[in-house]
Steps between C-alpha positions, in 0.01 A plus 500: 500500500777547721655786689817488236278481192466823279231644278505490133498909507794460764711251263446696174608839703803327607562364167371833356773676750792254389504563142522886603753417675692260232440770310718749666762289581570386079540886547725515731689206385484646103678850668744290706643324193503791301668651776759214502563542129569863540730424774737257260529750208577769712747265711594418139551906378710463863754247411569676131508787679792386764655339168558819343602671843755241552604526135544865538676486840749274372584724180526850739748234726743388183476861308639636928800230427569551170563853555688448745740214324481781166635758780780293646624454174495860372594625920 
């Protein structure tokens, strides 16, 4: 055998330490993506959220004018 060549016990730990290790990163990868999912409903929530700021903003901004075009015309 040469210098390079491994056991059987060797390979099968290595092998036997690579699914451990496949193992944990499917678990890492699983938490990323529900991460990631998380992420675009909240960012979601976020944009409705700006919607109906904007939308209120705008009606505070035309009920500020309105009074005063009611108050130049009663002034």
């Amino acid at each position: 055998m040469d210098n390079d060549a491994y056991s059987i016990k060797e390979l099968v730990n290595m092998i036997y330490d690579l699914k451990i290790e496949l193992a944990k990163t499917q678990t890492l990868i699983q938490k990323y993506n529900g991460l990631r999912e998380k992420q675009t409903r909240y960012e979601s929530v976020q944009d409705e959220i700006d919607l109906r700021l904007k939308t209120v903003e705008d009606c505070l901004i035309n009920k500020k004018e309105t009074k005063k075009i009611i108050s130049g015309y009663w002034a």
